[in-house]
MOPAC internal coordinates of N, CA, C and O (Angstrom, degrees):
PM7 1SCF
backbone

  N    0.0000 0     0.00 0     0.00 0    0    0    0
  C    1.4542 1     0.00 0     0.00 0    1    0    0
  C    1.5261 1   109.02 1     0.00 0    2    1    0
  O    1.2310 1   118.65 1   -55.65 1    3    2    1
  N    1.2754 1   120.17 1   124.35 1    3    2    1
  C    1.6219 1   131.09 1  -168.91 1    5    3    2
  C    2.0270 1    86.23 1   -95.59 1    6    5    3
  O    1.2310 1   139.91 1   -49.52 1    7    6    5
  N    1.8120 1    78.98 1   130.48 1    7    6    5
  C    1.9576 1    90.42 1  -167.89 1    9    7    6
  C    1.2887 1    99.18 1   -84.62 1   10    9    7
  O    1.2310 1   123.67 1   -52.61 1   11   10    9
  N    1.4960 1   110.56 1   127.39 1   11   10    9
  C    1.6189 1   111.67 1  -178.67 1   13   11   10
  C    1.8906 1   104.74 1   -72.27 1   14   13   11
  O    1.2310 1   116.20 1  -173.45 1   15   14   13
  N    1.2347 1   124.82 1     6.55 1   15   14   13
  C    1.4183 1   118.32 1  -161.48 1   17   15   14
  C    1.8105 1   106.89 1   -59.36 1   18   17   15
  O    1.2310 1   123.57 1   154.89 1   19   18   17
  N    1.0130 1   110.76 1   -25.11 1   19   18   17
  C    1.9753 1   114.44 1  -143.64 1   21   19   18
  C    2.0386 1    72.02 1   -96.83 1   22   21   19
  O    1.2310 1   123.69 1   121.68 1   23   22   21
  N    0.9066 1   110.52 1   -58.32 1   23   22   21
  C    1.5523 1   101.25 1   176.03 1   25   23   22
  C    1.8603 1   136.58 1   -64.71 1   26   25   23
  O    1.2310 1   137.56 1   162.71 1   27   26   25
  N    1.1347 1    83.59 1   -17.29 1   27   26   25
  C    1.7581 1    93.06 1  -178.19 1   29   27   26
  C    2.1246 1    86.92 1   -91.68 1   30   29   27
  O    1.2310 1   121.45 1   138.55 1   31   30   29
  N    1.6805 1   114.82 1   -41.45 1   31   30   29
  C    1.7309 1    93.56 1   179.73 1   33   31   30
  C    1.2705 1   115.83 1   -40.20 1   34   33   31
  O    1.2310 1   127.71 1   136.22 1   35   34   33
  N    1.6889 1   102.76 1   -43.78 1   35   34   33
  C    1.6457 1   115.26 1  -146.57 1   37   35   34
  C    1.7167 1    99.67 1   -88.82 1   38   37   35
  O    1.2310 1   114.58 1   149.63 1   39   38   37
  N    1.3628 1   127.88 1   -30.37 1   39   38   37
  C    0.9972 1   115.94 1   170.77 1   41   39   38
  C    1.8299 1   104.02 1   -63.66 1   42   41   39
  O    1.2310 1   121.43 1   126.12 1   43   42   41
  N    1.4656 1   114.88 1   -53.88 1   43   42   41
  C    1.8679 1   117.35 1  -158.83 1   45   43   42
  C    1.5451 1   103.65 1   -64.10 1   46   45   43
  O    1.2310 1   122.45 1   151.45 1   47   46   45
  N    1.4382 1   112.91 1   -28.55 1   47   46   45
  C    1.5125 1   113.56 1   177.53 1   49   47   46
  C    2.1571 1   106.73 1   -79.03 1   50   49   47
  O    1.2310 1   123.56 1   147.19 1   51   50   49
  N    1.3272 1   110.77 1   -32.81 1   51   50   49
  C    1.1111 1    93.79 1   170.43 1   53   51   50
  C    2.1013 1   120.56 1   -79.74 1   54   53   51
  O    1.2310 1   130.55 1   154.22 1   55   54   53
  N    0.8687 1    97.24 1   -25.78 1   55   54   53
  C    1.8280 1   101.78 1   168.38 1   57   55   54
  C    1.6304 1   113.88 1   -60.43 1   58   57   55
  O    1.2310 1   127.40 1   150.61 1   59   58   57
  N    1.5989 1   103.37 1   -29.39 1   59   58   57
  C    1.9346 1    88.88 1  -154.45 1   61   59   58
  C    2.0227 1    74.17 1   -95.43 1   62   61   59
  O    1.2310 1   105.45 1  -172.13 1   63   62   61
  N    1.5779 1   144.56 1     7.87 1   63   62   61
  C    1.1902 1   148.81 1  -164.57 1   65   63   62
  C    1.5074 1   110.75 1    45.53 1   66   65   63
  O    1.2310 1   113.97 1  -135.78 1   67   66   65
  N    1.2989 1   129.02 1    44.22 1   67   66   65
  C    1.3531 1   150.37 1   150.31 1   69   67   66
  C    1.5999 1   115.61 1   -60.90 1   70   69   67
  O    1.2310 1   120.64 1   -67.88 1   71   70   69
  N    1.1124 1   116.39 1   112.12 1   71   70   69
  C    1.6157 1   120.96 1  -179.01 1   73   71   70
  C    1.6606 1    90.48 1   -85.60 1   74   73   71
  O    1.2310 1   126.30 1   -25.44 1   75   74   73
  N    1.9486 1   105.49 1   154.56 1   75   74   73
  C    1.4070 1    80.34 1   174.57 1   77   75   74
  C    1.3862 1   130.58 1   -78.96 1   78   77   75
  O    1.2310 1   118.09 1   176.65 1   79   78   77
  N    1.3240 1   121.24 1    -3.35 1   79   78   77
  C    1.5416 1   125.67 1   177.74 1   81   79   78
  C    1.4343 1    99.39 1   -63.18 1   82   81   79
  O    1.2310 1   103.22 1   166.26 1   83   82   81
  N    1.1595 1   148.43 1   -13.74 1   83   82   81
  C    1.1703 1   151.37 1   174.39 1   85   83   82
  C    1.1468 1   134.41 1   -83.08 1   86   85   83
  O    1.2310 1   126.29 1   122.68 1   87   86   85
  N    1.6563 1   105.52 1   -57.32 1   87   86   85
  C    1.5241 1   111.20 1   166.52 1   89   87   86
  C    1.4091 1   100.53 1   -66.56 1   90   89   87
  O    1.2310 1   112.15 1   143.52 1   91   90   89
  N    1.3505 1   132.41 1   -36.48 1   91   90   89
  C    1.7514 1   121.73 1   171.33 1   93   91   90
  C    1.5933 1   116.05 1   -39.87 1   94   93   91
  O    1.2310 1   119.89 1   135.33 1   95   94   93
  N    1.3089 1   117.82 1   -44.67 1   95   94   93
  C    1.3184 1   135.04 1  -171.97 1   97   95   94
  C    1.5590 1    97.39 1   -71.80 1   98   97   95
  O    1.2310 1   114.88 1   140.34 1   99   98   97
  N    1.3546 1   127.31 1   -39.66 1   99   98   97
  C    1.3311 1   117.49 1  -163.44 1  101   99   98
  C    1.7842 1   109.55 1   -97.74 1  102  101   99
  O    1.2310 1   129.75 1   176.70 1  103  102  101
  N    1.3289 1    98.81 1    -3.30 1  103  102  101
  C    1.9017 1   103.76 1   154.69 1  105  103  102
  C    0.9866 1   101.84 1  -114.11 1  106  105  103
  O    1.2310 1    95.87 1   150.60 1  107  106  105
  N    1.1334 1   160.03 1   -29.40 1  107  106  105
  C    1.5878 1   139.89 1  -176.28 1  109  107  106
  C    1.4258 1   103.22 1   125.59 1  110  109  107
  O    1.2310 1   114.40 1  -165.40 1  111  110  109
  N    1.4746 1   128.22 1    14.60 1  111  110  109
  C    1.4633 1   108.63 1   179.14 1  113  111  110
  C    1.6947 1   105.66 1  -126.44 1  114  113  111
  O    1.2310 1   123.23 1     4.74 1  115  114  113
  N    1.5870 1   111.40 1  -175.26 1  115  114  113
  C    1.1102 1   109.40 1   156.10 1  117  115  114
  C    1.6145 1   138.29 1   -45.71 1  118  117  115
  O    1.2310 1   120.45 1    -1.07 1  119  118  117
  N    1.4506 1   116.74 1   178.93 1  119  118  117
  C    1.2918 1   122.64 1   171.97 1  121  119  118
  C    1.9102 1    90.74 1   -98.41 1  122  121  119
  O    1.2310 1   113.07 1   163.05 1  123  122  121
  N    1.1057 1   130.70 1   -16.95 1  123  122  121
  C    1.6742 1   133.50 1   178.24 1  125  123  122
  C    1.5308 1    84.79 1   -56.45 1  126  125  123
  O    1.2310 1   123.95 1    98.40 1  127  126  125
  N    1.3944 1   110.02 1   -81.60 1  127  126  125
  C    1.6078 1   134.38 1  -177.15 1  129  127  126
  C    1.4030 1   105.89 1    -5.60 1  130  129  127
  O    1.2310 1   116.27 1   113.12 1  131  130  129
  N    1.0546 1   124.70 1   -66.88 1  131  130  129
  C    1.6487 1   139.59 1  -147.70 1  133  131  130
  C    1.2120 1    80.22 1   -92.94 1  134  133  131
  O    1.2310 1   104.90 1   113.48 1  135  134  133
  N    1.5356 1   145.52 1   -66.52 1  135  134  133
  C    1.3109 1   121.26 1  -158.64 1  137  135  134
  C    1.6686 1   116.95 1   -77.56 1  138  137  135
  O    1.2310 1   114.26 1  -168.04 1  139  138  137
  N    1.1514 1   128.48 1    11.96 1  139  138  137
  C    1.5988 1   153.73 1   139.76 1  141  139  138
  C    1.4431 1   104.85 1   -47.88 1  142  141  139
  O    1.2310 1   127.95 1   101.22 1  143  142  141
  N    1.7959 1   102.30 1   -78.78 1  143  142  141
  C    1.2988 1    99.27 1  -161.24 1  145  143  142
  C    1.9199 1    96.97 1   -50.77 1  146  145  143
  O    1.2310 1   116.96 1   132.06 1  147  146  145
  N    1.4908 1   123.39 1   -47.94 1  147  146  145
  C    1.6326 1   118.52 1  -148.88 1  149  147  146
  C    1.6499 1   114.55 1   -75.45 1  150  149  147
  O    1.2310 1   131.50 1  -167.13 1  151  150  149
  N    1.4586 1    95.41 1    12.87 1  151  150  149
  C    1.9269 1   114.02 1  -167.20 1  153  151  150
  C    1.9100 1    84.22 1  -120.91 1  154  153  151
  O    1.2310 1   107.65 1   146.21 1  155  154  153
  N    1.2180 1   140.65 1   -33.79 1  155  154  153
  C    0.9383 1   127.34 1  -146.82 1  157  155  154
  C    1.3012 1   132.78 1    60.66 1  158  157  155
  O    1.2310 1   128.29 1  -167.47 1  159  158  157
  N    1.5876 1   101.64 1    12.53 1  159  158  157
  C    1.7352 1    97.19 1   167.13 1  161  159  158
  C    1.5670 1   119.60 1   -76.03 1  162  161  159
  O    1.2310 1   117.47 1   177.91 1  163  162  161
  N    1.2626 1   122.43 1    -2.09 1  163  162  161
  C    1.0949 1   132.09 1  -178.03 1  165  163  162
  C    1.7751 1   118.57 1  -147.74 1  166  165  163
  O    1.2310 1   110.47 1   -13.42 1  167  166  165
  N    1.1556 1   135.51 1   166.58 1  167  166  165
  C    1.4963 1   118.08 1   178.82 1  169  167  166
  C    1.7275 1    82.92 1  -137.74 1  170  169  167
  O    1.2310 1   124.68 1   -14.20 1  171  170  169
  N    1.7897 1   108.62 1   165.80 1  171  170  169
  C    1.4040 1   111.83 1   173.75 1  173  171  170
  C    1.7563 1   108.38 1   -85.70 1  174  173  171
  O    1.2310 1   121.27 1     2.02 1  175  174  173
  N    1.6593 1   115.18 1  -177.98 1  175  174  173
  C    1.1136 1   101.77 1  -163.73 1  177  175  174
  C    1.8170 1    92.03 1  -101.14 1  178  177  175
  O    1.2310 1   121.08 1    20.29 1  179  178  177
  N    1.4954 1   115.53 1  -159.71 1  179  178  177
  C    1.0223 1   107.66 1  -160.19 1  181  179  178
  C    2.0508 1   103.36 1   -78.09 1  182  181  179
  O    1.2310 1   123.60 1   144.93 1  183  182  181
  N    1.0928 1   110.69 1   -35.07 1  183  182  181
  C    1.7948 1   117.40 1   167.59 1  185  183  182
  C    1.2264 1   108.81 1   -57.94 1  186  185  183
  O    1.2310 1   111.62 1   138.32 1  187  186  185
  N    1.3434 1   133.40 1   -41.68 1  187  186  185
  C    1.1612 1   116.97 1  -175.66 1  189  187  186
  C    2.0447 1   109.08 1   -77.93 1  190  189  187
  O    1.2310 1   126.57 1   124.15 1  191  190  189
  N    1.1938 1   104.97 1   -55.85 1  191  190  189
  C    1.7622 1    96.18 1   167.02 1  193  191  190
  C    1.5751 1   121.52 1   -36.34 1  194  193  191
  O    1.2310 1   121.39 1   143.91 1  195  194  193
  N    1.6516 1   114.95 1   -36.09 1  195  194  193
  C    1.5210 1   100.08 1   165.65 1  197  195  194
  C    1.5148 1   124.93 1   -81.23 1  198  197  195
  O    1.2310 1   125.70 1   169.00 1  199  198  197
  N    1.1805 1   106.65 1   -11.00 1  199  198  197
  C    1.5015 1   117.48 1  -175.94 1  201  199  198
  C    2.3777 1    88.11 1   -73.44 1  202  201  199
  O    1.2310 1   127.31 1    95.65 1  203  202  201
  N    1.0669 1   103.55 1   -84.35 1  203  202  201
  C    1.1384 1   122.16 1   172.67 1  205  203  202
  C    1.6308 1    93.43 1    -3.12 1  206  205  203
  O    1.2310 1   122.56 1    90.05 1  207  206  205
  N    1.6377 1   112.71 1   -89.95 1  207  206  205
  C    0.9120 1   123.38 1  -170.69 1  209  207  206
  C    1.5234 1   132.24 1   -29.79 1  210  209  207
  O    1.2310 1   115.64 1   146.75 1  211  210  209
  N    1.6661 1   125.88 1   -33.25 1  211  210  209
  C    0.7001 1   155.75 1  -106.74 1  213  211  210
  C    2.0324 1    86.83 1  -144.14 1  214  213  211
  O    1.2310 1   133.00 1   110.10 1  215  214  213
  N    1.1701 1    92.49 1   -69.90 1  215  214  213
  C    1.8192 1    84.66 1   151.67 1  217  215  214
  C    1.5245 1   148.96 1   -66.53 1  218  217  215
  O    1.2310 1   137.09 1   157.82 1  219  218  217
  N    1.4384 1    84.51 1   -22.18 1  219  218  217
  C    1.3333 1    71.49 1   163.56 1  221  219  218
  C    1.5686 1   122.49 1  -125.66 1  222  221  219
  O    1.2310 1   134.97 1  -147.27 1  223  222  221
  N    1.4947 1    88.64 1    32.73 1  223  222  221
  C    1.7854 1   112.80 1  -174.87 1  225  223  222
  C    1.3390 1   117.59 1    37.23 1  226  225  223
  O    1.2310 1   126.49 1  -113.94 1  227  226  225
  N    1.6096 1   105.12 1    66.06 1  227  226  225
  C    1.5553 1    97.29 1   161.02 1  229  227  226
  C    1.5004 1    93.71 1  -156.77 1  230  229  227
  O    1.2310 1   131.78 1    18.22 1  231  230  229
  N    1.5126 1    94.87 1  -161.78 1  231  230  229
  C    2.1524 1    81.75 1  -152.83 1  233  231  230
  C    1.4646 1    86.12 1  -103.95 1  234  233  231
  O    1.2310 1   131.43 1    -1.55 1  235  234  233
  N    1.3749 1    95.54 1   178.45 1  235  234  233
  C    0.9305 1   114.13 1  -172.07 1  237  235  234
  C    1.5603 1   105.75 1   -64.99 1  238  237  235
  O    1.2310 1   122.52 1   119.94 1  239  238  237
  N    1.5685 1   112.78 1   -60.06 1  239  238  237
  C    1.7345 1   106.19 1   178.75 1  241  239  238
  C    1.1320 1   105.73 1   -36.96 1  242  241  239
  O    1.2310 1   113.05 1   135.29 1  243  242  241
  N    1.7553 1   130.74 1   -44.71 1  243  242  241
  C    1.6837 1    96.63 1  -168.05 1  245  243  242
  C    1.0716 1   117.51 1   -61.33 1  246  245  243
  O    1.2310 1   119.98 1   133.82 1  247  246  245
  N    1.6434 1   117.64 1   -46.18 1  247  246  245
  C    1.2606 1   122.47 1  -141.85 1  249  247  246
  C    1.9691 1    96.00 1   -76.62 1  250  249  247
  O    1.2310 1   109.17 1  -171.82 1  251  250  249
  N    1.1474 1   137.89 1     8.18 1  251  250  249
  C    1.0764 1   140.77 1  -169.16 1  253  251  250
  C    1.6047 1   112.23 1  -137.17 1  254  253  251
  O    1.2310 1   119.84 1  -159.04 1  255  254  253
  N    1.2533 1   117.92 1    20.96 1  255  254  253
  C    1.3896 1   140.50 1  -175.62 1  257  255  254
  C    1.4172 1   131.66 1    70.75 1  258  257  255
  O    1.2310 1   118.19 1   172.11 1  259  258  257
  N    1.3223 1   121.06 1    -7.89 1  259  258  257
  C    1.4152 1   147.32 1  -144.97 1  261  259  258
  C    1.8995 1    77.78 1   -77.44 1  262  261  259
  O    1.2310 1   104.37 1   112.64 1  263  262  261
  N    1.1862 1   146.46 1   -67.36 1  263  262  261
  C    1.0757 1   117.71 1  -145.11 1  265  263  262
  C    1.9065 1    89.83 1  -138.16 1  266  265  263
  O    1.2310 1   117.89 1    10.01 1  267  266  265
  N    1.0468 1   121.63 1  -169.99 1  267  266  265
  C    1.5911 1   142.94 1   155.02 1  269  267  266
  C    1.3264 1   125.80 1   -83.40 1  270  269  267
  O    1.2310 1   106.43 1   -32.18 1  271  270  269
  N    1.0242 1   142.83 1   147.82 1  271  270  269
  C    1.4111 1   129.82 1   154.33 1  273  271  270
  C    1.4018 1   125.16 1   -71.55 1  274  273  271
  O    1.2310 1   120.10 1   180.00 1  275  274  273

């Protein structure tokens, strides 16, 4: 199963108009960071996915493929 996560960031960070140097700033990491997670060379850890989530108000299953909205 190919993880929708790196695409559901990059779509929810482009809807709420969050650059990623921004949403980096608003979890605690780089602008490197975020463009990791949206390449899938990297994924966030489990605090940062609820942080994530939490901005862009949806749960965690979506934002990590587990379900639809």
């Amino acid at each position: 199963m190919e993880s929708k996560l790196k695409d559901r960031i990059k779509e929810l960070r482009e809807q709420k108009g969050l650059s990623q140097q921004k949403l980096g700033e608003l979890v605690g990491v780089n602008q490197q960071a975020v463009s990791n997670w949206e390449t899938s060379y990297r994924e966030p850890n489990i605090e940062v996915l609820m942080n994530l989530a939490i901005i862009f108000e949806v749960t965690m299953d979506y934002l990590v493929g587990l379900n639809d909205l």
